[in-house]
N, C-alpha and C positions, 0 to 999 in steps of 0.2 A: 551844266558843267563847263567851266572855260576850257578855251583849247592849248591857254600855253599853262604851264609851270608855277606855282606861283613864287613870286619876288620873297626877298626877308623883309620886312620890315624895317624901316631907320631906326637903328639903335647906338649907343653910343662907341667908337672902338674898342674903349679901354675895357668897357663892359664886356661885350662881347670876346675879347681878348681873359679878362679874367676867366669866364663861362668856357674856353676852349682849354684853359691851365686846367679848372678844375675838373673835367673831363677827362686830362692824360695825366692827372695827379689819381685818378681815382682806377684809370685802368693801370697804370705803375704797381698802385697798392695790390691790387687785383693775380697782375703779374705773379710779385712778390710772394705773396699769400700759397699760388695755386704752385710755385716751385717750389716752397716749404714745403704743401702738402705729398707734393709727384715723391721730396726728398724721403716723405715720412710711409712709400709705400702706396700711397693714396692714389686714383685716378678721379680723374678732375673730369666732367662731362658734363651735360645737359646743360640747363638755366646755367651754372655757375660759369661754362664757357659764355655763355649767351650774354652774360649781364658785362663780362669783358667787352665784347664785339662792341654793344650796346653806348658803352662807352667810348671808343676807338671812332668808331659810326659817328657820335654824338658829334665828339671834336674835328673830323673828317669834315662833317655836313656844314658845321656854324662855318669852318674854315673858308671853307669853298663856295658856301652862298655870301659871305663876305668879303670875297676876293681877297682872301691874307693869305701869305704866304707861310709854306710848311717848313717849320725850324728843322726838323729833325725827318726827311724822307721815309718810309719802310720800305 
């Protein structure tokens, strides 16, 4: 096992920048969806919270092993 962390790989910005949109495009939709359902009565739990996080994480992670900065704070 190595002892440090490992690096991202060189990739190209724009890419990696697409890969972090599609990420907060799909936790948005995600969002969306699970307020419709909270509206229709529904409680929203398990996997379905999980696969938001998953997303959030995802664009978090590329963000910050890429050194790009965060448009939008939480």
């Amino acid at each position: 096992m190595d002892d440090c962390f490992p690096t991202a790989p060189p990739a190209p910005q724009d890419v990696i920048g697409s890969l972090i949109t599609y990420a907060e495009r799909c936790a948005a939709y995600l969002e969306a969806e699970h307020e419709q359902a909270r509206l229709h009565g529904h409680v929203v739990q398990g996997q379905t919270l999980g696969n938001l996080e998953g997303y959030r994480f995802t664009a978090r992670f590329l963000r910050e092993s890429y050194a790009l900065p965060d448009p939008s704070p939480r």
